[in-house]
C-alpha positions in Angstrom: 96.1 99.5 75.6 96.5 103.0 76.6 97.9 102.8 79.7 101.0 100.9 78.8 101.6 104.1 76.7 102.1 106.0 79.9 104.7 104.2 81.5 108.1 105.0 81.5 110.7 102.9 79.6 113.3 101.9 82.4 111.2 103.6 85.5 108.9 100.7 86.2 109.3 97.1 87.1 107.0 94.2 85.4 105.3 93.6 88.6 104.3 97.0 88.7 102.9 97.0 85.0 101.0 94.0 85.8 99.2 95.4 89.0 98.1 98.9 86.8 97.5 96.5 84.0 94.8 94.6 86.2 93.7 97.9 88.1 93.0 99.6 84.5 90.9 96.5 83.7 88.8 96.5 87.0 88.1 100.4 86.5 87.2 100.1 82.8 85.0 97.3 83.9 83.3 99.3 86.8 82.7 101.9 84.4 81.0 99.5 81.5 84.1 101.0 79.1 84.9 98.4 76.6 86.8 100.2 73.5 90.6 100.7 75.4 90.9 103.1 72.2 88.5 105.4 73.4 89.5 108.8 74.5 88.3 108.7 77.9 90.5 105.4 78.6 93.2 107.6 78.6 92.0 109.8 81.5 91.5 106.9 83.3 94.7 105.3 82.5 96.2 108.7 83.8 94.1 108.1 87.4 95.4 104.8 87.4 99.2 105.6 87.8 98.1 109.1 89.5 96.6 107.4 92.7 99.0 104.5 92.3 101.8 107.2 92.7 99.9 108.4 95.7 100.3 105.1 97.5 97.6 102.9 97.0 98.9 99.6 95.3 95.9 97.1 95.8 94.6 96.8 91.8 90.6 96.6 93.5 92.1 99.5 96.1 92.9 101.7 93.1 90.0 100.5 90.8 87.5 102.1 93.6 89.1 105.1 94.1 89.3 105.8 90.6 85.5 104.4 90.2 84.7 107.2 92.4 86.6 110.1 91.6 85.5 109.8 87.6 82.3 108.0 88.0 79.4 109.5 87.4 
């Protein structure tokens, strides 16, 4: 799972992990992206924690916004 990956040993709780873990998931679903080994996970993994950092904490909250700044 890519995303995990991108975290930082030490600078995240397990609640947070779980919440970006579950906001990954509804994004690669939106998207119809299956293969979490696919190169373009990654970039989406990235948006995850990106607009998570920018204060939206909701998993659906961040799944939309990332829906519709990479969707087509």
């Amino acid at each position: 799972m890519p995303i995990n990956r991108l975290f930082r040993e030490g600078k995240i709780r397990p609640d947070d992990v779980e919440r970006l873990n579950q906001a990954f998931s509804f994004t690669l679903s939106a998207l119809g992206l299956v293969d979490r080994n696919d190169a373009i996970c990654e970039i989406v993994a990235r948006k995850i924690i990106e607009i998570d950092a920018n204060g939206i904490h909701k998993p659906k909250e961040i799944a939309n916004l990332a829906v519709a700044q990479l969707g087509p």
